[in-house]
C-alpha positions as a printed Julia matrix, in Angstrom:
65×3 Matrix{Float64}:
   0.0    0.0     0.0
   2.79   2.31    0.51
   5.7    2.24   -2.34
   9.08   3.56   -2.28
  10.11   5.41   -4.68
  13.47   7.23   -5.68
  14.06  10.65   -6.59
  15.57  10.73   -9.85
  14.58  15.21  -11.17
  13.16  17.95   -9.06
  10.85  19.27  -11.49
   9.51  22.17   -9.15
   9.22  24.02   -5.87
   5.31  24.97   -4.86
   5.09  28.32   -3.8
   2.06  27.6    -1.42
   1.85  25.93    1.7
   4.2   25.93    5.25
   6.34  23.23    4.73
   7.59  24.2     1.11
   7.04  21.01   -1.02
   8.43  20.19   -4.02
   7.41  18.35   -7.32
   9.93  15.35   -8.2
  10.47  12.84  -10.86
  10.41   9.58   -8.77
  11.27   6.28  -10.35
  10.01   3.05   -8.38
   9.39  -0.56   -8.91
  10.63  -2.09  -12.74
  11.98   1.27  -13.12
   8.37   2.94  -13.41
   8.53   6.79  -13.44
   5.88   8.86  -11.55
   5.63  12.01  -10.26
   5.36  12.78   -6.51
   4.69  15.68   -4.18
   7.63  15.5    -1.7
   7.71  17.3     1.79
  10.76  17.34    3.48
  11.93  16.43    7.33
  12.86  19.5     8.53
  12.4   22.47   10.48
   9.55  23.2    13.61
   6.7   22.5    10.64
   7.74  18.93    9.75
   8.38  17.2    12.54
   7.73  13.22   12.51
   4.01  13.64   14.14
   3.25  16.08   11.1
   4.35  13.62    8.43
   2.63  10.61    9.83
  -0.74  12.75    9.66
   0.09  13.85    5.81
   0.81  10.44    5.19
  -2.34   9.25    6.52
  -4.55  12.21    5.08
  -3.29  11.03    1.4
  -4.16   7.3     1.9
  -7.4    8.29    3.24
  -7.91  10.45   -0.02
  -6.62   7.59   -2.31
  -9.8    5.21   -0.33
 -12.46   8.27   -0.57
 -11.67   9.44   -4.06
């Protein structure tokens, strides 16, 4: 349910949000590119706690959507 993926391209920084995320070229199983939002670990606003809930909130949107 939850992949690992490598980073391979940083395609682009989001200008919104706290935590300054990043789009990134991520290639995964068989080599398989996708693309993936990526927050990093760092700073008061990403602390462990924060990423467990943002990891939650995006399987519970994968489920509901």
């Amino acid at each position: 349910m939850i992949s690992t993926v490598k980073a391979v391209t940083f395609v682009k920084a989001f200008k919104s949000g706290r935590t300054c995320p990043c789009l990134m070229l991520c290639e995964g199983d068989l080599r398989a590119h996708t693309e993936a939002v990526v927050k990093f670990y760092a700073g008061k606003e990403s602390t462990r706690t924060g990423l467990i809930c943002e990891l939650l909130a995006s399987l519970f949107a994968r489920i509901w959507i």
